[in-house]
GUTI-403171 format. One record per residue (C-alpha): residue number from 1; residue in three letters; chain; x, y, z. Coordinates in Angstrom, 2 decimals, padded with zeros to 5 digits, always signed. Layout:
BEGIN
(node NUM; ALA; A; (X; Y; Z)),
...
END
This chain:
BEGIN
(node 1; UNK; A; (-025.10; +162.05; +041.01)),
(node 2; UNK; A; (-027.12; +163.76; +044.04)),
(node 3; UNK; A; (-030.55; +163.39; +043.67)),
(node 4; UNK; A; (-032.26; +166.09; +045.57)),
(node 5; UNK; A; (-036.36; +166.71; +046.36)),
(node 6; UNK; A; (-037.78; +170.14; +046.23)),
(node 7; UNK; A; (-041.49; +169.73; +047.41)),
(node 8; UNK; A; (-043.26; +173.28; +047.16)),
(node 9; UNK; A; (-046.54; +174.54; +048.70)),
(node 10; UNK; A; (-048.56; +177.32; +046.89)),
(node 11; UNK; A; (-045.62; +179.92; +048.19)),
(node 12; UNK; A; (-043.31; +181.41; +045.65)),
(node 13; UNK; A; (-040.94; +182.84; +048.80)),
(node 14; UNK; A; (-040.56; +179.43; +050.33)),
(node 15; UNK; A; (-040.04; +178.03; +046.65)),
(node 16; UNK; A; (-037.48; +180.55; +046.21)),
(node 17; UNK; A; (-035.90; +179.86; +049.71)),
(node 18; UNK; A; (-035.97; +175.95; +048.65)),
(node 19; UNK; A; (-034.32; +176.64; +045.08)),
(node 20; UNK; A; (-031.29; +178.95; +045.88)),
(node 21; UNK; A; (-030.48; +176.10; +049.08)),
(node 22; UNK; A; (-030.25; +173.43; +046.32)),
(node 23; UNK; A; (-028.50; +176.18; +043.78)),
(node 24; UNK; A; (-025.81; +175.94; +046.53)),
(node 25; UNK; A; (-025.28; +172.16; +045.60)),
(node 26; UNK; A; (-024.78; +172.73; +042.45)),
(node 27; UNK; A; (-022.16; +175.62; +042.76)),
(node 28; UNK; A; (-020.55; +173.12; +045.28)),
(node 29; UNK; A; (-019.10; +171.13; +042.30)),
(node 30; UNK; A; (-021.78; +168.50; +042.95)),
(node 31; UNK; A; (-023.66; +166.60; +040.26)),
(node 32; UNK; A; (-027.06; +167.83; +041.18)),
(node 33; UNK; A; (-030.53; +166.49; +039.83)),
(node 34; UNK; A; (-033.61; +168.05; +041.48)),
(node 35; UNK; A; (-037.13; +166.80; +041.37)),
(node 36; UNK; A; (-039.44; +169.93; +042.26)),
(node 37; UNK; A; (-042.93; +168.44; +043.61)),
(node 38; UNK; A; (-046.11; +169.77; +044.25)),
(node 39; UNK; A; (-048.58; +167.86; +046.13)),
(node 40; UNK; A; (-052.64; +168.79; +044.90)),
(node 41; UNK; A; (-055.34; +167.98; +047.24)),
(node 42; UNK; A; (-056.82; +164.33; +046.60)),
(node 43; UNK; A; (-060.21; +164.01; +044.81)),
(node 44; UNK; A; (-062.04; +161.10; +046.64)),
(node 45; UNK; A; (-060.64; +158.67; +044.20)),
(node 46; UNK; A; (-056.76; +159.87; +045.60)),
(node 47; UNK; A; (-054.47; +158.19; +042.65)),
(node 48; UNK; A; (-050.77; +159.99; +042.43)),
(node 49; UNK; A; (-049.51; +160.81; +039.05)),
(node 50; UNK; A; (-046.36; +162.00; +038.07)),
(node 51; UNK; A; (-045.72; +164.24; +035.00)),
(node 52; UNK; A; (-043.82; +166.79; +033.51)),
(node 53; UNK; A; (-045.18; +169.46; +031.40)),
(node 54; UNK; A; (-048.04; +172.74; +032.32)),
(node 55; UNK; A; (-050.62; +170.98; +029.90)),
(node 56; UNK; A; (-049.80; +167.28; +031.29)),
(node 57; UNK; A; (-050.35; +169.66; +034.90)),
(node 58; UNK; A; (-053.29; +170.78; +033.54)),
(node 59; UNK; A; (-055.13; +168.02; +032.06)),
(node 60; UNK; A; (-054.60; +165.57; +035.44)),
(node 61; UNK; A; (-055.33; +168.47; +037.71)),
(node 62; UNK; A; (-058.07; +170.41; +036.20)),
(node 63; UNK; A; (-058.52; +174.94; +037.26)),
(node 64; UNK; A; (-055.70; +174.10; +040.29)),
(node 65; UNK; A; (-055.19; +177.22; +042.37)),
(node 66; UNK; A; (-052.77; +179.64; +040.06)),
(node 67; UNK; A; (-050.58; +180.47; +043.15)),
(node 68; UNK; A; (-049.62; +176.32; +043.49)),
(node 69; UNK; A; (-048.38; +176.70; +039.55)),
(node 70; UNK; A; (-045.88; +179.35; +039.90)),
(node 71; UNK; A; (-044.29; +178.65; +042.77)),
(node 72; UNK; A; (-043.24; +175.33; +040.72)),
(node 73; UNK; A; (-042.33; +177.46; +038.15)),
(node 74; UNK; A; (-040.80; +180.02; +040.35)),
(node 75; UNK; A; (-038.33; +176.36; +041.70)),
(node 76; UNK; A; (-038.10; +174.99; +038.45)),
(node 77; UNK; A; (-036.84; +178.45; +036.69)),
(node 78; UNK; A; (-034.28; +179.21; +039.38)),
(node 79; UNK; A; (-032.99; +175.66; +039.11)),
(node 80; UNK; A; (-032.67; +175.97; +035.46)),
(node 81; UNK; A; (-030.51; +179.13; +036.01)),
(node 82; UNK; A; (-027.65; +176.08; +037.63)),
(node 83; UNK; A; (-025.54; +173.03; +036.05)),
(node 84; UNK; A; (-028.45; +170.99; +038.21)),
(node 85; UNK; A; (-031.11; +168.85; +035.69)),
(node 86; UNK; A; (-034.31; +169.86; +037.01)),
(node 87; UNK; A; (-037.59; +167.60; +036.93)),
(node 88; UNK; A; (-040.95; +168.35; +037.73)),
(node 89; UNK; A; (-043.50; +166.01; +039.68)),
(node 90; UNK; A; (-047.29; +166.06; +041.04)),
(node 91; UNK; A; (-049.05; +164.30; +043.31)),
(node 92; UNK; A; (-053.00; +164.18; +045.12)),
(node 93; UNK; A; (-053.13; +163.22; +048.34)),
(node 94; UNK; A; (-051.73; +163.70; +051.76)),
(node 95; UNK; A; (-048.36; +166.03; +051.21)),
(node 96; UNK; A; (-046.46; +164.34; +053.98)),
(node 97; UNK; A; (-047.36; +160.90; +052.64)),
(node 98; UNK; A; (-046.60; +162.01; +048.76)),
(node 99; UNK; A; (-043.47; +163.66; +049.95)),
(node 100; UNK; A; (-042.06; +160.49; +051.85)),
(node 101; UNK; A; (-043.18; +158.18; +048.87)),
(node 102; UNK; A; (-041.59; +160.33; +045.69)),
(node 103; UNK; A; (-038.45; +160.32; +048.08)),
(node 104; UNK; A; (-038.38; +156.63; +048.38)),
(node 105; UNK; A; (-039.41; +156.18; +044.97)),
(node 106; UNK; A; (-036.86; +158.76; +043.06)),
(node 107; UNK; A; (-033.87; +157.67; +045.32)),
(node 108; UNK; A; (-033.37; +161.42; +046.64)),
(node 109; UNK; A; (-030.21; +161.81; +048.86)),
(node 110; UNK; A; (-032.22; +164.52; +050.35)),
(node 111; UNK; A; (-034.83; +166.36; +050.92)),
(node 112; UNK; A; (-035.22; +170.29; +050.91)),
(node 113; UNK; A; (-038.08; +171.66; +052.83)),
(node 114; UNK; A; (-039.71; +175.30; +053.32)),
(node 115; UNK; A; (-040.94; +175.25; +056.60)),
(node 116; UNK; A; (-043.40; +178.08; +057.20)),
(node 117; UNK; A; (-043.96; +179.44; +061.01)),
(node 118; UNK; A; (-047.12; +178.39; +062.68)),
(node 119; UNK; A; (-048.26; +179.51; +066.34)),
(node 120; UNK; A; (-048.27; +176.77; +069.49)),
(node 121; UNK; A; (-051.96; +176.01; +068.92)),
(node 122; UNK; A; (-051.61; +176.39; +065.13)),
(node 123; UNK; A; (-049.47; +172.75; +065.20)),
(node 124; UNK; A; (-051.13; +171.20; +067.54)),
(node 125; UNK; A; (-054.92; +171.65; +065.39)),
(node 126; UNK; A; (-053.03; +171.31; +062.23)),
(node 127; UNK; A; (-050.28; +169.21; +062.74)),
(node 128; UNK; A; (-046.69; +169.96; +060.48)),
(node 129; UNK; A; (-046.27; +168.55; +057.10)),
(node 130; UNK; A; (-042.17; +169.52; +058.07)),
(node 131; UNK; A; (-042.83; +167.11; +061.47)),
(node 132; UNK; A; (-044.08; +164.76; +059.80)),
(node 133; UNK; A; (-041.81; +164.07; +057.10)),
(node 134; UNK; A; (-038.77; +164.72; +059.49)),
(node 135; UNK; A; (-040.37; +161.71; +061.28)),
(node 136; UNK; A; (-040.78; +159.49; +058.49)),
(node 137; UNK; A; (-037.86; +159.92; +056.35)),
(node 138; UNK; A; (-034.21; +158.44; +056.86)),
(node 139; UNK; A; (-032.41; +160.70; +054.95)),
(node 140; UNK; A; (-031.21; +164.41; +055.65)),
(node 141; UNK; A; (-033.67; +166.94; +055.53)),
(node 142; UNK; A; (-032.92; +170.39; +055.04)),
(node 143; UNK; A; (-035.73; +172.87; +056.00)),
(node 144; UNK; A; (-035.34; +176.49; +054.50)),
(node 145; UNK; A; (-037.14; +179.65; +056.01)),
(node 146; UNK; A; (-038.92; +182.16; +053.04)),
(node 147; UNK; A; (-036.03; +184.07; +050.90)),
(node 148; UNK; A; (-035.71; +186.64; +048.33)),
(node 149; UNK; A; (-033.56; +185.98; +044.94)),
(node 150; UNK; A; (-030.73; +187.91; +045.14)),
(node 151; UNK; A; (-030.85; +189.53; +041.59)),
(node 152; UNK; A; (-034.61; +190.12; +042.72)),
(node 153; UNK; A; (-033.69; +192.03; +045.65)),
(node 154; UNK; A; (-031.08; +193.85; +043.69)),
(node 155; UNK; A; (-033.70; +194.97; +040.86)),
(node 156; UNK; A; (-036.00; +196.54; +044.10)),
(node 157; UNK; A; (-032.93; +198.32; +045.52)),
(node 158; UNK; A; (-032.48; +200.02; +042.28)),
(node 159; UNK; A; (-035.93; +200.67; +041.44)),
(node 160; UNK; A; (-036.33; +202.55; +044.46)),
(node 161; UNK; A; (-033.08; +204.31; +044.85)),
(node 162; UNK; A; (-032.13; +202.56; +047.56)),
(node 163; UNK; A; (-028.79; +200.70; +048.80)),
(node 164; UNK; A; (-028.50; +197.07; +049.66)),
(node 165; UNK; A; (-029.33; +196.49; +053.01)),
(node 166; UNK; A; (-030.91; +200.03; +053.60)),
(node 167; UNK; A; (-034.60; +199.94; +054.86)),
(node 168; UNK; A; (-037.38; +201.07; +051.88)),
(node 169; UNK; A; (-038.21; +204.38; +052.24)),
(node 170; UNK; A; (-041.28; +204.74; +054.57)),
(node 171; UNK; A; (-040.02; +202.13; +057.39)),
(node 172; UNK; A; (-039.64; +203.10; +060.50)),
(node 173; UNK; A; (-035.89; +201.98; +062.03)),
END
């Protein structure tokens, strides 16, 4: 069994990007179980809780930003789609702490990242959630870009009459 951690951030393109990388586990004949994680801001009290279900989301983490919700459900439903058994985690607090302790904690063989671009000045004010846990875990990290599904992509090529790979109609080459 390969135990794999999927912690998404409110965007449904880096949870995509961060699904299909560990969809390519599972199509590599591997035994795959993925734990998709989202990390909520900590309340001054700052207890983690784990848990499965929207209403077991909703009751610990009361009116959470929408966008944070379906990008888990964006991971989790892409995941389902593979032979990989998908489960679904929360946390409050600090995302790079949270991330390094459901790690440790669920045994994961690795981590799978989406790393977002941020300017020179951007890091060094804000720091890097991805820097951080590259720092503090020892075991392989994978960091994935954003990515479109490639059914998704397919459906917008034929909407618009176009052909894969063609720019949309209206952008300049």
């Amino acid at each position: 069994m390969y135990r794999v951690l999927v912690p998404v951030d409110a965007s449904e393109e880096r949870a995509t990007a961060q699904a299909l990388a560990v969809r390519g586990l599972s199509t590599a004949g591997a035994e795959v179980t993925a734990t998709v994680l989202h990390v909520f801001p900590r309340p001054e009290d700052g207890a983690g809780t784990a848990f499965g279900s929207s209403s077991e989301r909703a009751a610990v983490a009361p009116s959470p930003p929408v966008d944070q919700l379906l990008s888990v459900d964006r991971a989790v439903g892409l995941l389902h789609e593979t032979a990989a058994t998908v489960e679904t985690a929360a946390r409050r607090g600090d995302p790079t702490e949270e991330i390094v302790r459901t790690a440790r904690e669920t045994d994961a063989d690795a981590v799978v990242l989406g790393g977002r671009k941020r300017s020179v000045l951007g890091s060094l004010l804000f720091g890097s959630v991805t820097r951080s846990v590259l720092r503090e875990l020892d075991r392989p990290v994978t960091v994935t870009g954003g990515a479109v599904d490639p059914a998704v992509e397919g459906e917008r090529e034929r909407a618009s009459g176009g052909e894969p790979g063609a720019p949309e109609s209206g952008a300049r080459s």
